[in-house]
C-alpha positions as CSV (number, residue, x, y, z in Angstrom):
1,X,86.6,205.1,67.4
2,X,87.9,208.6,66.5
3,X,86.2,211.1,64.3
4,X,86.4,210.6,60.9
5,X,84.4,213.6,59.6
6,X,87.0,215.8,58.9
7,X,88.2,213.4,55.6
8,X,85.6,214.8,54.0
9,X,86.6,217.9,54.6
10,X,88.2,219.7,50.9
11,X,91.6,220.1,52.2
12,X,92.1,216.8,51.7
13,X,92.0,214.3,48.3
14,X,91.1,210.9,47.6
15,X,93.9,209.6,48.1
16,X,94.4,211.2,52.1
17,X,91.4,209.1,52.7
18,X,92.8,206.0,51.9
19,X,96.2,206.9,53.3
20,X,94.2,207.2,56.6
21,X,92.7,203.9,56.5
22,X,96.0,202.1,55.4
23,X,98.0,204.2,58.4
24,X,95.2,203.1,60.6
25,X,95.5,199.7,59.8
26,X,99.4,199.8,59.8
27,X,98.9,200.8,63.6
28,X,96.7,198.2,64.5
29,X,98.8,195.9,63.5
30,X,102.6,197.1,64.4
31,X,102.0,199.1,67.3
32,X,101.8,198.1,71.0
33,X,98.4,198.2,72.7
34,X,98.9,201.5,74.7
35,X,98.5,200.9,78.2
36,X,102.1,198.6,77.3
37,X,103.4,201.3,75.5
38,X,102.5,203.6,78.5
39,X,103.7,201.0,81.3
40,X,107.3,200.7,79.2
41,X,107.8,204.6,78.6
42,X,107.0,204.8,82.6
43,X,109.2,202.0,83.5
44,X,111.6,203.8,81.4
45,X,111.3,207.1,83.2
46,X,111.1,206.0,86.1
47,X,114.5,203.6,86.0
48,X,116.1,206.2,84.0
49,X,116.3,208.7,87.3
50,X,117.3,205.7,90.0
51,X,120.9,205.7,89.2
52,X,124.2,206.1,86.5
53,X,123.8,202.4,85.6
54,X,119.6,202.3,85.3
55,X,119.5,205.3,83.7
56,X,122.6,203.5,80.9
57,X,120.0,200.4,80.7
58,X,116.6,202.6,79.8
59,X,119.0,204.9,77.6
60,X,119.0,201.3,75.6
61,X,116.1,200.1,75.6
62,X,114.7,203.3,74.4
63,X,117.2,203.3,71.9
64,X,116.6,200.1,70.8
65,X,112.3,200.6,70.5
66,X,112.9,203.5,68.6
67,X,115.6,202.3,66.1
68,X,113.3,199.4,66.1
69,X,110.5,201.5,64.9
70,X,112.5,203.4,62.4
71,X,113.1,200.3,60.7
72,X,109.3,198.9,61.0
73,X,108.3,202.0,59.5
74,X,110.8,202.4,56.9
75,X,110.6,198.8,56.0
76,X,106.6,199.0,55.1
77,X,106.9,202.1,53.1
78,X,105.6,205.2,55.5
79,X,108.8,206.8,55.9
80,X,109.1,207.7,52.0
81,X,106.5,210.6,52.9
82,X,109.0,212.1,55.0
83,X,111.8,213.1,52.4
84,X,111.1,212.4,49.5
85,X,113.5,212.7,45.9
86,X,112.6,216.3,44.6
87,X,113.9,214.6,41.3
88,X,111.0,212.0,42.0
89,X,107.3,212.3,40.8
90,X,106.0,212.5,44.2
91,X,106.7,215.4,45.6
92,X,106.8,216.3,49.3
93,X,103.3,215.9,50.6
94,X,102.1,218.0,53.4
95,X,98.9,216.4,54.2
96,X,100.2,213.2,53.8
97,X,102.9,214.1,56.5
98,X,99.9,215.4,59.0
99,X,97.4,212.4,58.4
100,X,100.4,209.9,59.4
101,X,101.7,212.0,62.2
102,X,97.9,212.4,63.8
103,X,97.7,209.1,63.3
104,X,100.8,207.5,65.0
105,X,100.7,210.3,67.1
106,X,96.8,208.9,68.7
107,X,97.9,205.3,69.1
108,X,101.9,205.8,70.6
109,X,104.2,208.8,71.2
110,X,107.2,206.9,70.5
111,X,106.5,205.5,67.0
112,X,105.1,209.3,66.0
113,X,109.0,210.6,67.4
114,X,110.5,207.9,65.0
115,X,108.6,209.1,62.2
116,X,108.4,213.0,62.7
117,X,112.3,212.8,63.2
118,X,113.4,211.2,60.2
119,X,111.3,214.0,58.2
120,X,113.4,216.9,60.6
121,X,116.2,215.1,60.1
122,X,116.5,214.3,56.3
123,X,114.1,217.3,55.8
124,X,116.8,219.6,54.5
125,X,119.1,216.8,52.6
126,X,115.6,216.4,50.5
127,X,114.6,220.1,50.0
128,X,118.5,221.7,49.4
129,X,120.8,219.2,49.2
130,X,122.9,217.9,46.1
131,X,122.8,214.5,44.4
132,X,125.4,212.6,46.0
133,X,123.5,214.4,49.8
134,X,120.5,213.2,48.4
135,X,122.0,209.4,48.4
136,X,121.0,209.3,51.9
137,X,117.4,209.5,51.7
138,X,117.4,206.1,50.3
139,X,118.8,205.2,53.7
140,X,116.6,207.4,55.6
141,X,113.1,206.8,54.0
142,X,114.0,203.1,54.2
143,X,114.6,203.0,57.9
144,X,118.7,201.7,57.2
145,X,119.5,205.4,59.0
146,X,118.5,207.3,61.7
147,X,118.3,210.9,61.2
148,X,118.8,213.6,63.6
149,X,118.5,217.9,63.3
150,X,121.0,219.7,65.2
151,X,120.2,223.2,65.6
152,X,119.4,224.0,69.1
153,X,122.3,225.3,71.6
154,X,121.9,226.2,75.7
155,X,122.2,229.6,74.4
156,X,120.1,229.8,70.8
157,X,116.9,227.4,71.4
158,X,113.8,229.6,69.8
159,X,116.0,232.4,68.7
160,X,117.9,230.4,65.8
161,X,120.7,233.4,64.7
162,X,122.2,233.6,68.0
163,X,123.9,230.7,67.5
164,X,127.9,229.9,68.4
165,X,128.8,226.8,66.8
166,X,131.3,227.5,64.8
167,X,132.8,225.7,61.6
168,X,135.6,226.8,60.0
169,X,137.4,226.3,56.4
170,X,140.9,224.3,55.9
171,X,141.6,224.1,52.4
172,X,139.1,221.6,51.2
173,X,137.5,220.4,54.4
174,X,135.5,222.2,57.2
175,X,136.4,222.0,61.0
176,X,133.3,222.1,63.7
177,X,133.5,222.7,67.1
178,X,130.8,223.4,69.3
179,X,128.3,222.2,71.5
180,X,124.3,221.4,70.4
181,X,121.6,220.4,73.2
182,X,118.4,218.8,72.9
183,X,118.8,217.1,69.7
184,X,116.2,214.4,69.3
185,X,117.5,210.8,68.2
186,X,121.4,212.4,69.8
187,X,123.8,209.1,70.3
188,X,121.9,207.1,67.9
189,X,121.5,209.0,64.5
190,X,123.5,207.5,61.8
191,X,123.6,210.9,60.4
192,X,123.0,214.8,61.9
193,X,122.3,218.4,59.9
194,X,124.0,220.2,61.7
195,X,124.0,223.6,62.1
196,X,127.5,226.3,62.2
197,X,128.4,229.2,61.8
198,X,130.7,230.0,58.9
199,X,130.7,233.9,59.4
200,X,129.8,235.2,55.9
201,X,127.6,237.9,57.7
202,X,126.6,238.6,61.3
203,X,123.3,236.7,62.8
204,X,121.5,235.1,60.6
205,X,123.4,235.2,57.6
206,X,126.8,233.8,58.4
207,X,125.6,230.3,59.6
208,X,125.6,227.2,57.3
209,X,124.5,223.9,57.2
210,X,126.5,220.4,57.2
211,X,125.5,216.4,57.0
212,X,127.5,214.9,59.7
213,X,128.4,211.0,59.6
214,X,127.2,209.7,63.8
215,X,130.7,208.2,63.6
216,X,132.9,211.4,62.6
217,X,135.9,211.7,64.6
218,X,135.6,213.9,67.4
219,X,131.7,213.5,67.8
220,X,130.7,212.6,70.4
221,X,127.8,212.5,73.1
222,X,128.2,214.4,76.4
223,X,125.1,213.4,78.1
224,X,121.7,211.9,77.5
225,X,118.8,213.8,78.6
226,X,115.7,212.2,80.5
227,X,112.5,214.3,79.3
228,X,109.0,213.2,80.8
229,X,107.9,211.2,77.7
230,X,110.8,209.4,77.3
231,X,112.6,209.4,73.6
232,X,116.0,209.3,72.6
233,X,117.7,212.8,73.5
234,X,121.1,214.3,74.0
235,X,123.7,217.1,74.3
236,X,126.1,215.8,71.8
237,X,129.6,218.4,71.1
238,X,131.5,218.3,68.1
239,X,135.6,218.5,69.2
240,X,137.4,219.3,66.3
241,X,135.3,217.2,63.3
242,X,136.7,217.2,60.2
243,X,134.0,217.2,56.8
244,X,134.5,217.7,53.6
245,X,133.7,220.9,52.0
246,X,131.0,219.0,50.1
247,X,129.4,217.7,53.5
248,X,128.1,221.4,52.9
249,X,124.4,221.7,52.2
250,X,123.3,224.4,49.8
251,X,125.7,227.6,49.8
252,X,127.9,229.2,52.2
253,X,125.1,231.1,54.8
254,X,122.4,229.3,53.4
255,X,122.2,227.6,57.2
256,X,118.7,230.2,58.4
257,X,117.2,230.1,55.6
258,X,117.8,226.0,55.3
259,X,116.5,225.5,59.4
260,X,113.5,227.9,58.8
261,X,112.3,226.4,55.1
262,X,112.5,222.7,56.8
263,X,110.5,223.9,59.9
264,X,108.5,225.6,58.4
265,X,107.3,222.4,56.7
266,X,107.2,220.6,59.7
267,X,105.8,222.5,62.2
268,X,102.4,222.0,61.0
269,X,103.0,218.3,61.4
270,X,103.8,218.9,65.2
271,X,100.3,220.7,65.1
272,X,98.8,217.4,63.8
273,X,100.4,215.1,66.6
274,X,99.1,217.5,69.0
275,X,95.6,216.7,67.5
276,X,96.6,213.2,67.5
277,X,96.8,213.5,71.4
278,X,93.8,215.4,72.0
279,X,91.7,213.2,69.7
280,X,92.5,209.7,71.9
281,X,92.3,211.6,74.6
282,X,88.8,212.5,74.1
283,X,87.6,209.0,73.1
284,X,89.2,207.8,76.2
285,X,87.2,210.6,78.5
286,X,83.9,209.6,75.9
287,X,84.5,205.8,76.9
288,X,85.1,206.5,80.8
289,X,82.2,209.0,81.3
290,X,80.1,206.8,79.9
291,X,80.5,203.3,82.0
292,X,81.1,205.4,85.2
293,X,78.4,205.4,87.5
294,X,77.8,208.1,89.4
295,X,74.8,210.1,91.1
296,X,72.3,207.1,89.9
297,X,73.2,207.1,86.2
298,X,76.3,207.6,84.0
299,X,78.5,210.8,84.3
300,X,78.2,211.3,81.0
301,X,74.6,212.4,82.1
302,X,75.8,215.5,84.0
303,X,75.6,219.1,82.3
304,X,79.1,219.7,83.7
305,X,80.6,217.0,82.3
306,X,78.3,217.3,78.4
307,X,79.8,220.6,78.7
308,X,83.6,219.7,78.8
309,X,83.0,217.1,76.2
310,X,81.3,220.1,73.9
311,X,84.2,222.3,74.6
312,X,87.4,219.1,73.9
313,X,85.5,218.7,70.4
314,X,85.4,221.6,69.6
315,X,89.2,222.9,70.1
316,X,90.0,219.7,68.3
317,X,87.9,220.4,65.3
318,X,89.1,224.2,65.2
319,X,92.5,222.8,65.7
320,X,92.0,220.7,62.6
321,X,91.0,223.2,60.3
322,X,94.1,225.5,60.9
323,X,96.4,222.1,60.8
324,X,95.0,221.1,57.5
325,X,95.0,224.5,56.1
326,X,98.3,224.9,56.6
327,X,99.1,221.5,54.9
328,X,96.7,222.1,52.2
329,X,98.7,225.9,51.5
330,X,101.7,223.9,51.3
331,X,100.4,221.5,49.4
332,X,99.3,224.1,46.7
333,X,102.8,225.3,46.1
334,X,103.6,228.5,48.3
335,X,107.1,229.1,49.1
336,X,106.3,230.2,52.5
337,X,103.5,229.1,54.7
338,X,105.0,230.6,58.2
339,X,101.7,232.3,59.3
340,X,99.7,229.2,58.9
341,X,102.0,226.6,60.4
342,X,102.2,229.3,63.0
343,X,98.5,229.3,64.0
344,X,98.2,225.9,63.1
345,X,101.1,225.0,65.9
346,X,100.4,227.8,68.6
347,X,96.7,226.6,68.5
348,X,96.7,222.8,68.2
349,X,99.0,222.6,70.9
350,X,97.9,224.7,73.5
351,X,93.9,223.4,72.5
352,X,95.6,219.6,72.7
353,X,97.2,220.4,76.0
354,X,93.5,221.9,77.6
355,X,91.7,218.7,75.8
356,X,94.2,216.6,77.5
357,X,93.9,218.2,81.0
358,X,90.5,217.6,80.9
359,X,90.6,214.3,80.3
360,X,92.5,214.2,83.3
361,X,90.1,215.8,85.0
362,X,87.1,213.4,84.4
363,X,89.4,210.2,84.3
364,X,89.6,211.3,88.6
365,X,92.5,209.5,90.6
366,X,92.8,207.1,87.5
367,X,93.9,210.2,85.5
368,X,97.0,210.7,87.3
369,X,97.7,207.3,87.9
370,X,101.7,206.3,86.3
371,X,101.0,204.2,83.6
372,X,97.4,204.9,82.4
373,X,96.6,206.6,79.3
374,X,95.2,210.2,80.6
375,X,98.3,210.4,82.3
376,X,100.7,209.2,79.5
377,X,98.8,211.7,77.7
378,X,99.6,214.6,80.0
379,X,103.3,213.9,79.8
380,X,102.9,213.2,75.8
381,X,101.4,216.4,75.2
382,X,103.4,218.9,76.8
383,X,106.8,219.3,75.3
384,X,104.7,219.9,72.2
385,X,104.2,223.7,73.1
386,X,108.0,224.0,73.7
387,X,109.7,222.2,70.5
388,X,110.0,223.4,66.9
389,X,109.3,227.3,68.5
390,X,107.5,227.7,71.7
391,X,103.7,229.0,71.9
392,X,105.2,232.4,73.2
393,X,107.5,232.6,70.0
394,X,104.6,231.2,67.9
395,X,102.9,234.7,68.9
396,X,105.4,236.8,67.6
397,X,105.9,235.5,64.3
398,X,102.4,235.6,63.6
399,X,102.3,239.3,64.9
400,X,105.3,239.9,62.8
401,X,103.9,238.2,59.5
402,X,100.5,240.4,60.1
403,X,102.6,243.6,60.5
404,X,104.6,243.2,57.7
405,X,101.8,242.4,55.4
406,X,102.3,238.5,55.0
């Protein structure tokens, strides 16, 4: 049984505790037992890099789990925390968003991708789009339509203005061409943000953003991509697609500041799957250490071992704090809370990933066994210090905030 401590904690409300235990439950109940979930994302790898026509069968499995837990989720009510009406008297909740993600995160990868995805992907429909945009997010929070955030290019991944998709006006439409890469939920989204430039200004300024139907003429998907913890990705390219001017979200340039406000929101929510992670990872090392016999009694009884235990809870507890601060800013109503879901992301992730490794470690041959949870866990856990900013580009935007007074 995980920690449970840190609901007490006063970043968090009444009503956080008993979202936890209803989450919890939710799991319990809907979720595979892990070891299946592990064995099938494994299964999935591994038949996904035999051949053309096995890697087409995993492609729709996957496809079909995830879609299938988009729907679960939506259907029982958890995916109206991910984009919620501003017009509605719940507004976006930031802890709530964390506490679900840690959650889903702990018990299966794929079900916390379904979830965090439709926040990324509606995430900007919800916080800048119009009324008739904002018809979607019945769709969306209701699991009828998958949602997908196309931002990243070969060219542009961390460094967002260097972008080369281009849109262009005709009259009362917009024309995009271009190419995006590793866009999560690519060839299954019912509907992608997608992100252009419109060349108002150079860089940052002159890009804009768009809501894209997955069935537009001229979309289509170039190639699926097959990533260690399996989940629906893609290169998709955009040959000529035709929108209407008011497929625009928010004004002409608006496209930076629209990508940055949404991640900004949701990076601390990667920092929380990342503590997700590291939390079942160190029940599963508590668990193992102590039935394995070793030495004449337990390895839980050597001071090496005590000591690697000490140092997992304590990343995960300090990883905590800065993830629920960061919420909890939010929360409170600042505009802006890019130095905290900074830290809170740089430091859960890289803390989740040495938790993690450790649990490898005492788990022995078992830990890097295909199929068992230390080494689901290892693959889970990594492309967590890449997406949504890399660790490297986490630094710089701290240093940048500090230098600049922020």
């Amino acid at each position: 049984m995980p920690d449970k401590t840190f609901l007490t904690w006063p970043f968090l409300e009444e009503r956080h505790r008993a979202l936890a235990g209803a989450i919890e439950s939710w799991c319990a109940a809907n979720l595979p037992s892990t070891n299946a979930s592990t064995n099938a994302s494994a299964n999935a790898s591994t038949n996904a890099s035999a051949n053309a026509s096995a890697n087409a069968s995993a492609h729709a499995n996957l496809d079909a789990a995830c879609r299938d837990l988009v729907r679960k989720l939506g259907r029982d009510g958890w995916l109206a925390y991910t984009a919620p009406d501003p017009a509605a008297p719940a507004p976006l909740d930031v802890r709530a968003l964390c506490l679900i993600r840690e959650t889903l995160a702990r018990h299966d990868a794929l079900a916390d991708f379904a979830f965090a995805m439709q926040g990324l992907g509606a995430g900007p429909i919800s916080l800048f789009g119009n009324a008739d945009q904002r018809r979607w997010l019945a769709r969306t929070r209701g699991g009828e339509a998958v949602a997908a955030f196309a931002l990243t290019e070969q060219q542009s991944g961390s460094d967002v203005a260097n972008i080369a998709m281009a849109a262009r006006r005709e009259r009362d439409s917009y024309v995009l061409g271009g190419e995006k890469t590793w866009i999560s939920n690519g060839g299954i989204a019912d509907l992608y943000v997608v992100f252009a430039r419109t060349g108002e200004a150079s860089g940052a300024k002159g890009i804009s953003a768009f809501l894209v139907p997955g069935d537009a003429t001229g979309f289509s998907v170039a190639e699926r991509l097959d990533v260690i913890s399996p989940h629906p990705l893609a290169r998709i390219t955009f040959d000529n697609v035709r929108v209407p001017a008011t497929a625009m979200i928010g004004a002409p340039g608006d496209g930076f500041k629209i990508a940055m406000t949404t991640l900004d929101v949701f990076r601390a929510t990667v920092a929380a799957a990342a503590l997700g992670f590291a939390r079942r990872a160190l029940d599963e090392t508590l668990k193992r250490v102590r039935d394995r016999r070793m030495f004449d009694g337990a390895l839980a009884d050597l001071q090496l071992v005590q000591g690697a235990i000490a140092e997992m809870a304590l990343d995960i507890d300090a990883a905590a704090l800065l993830v629920y601060r960061a919420a909890w800013t939010k929360d409170l109503g600042a505009a802006r809370v890019t130095r905290e879901a900074s830290m809170a992301k740089l430091f859960a992730t890289e803390r989740a990933q040495r938790v993690v490794d450790k649990a490898v470690q005492l788990h022995g041959g078992d830990g890097v066994r295909r199929g068992h949870i230390a080494e689901r866990l290892y693959r889970d856990i990594r492309a967590l210090r890449i997406y949504e900013g890399a660790s490297e580009v986490q630094k710089v935007i701290i240093a940048r905030q500090l230098l600049a007074g922020g």
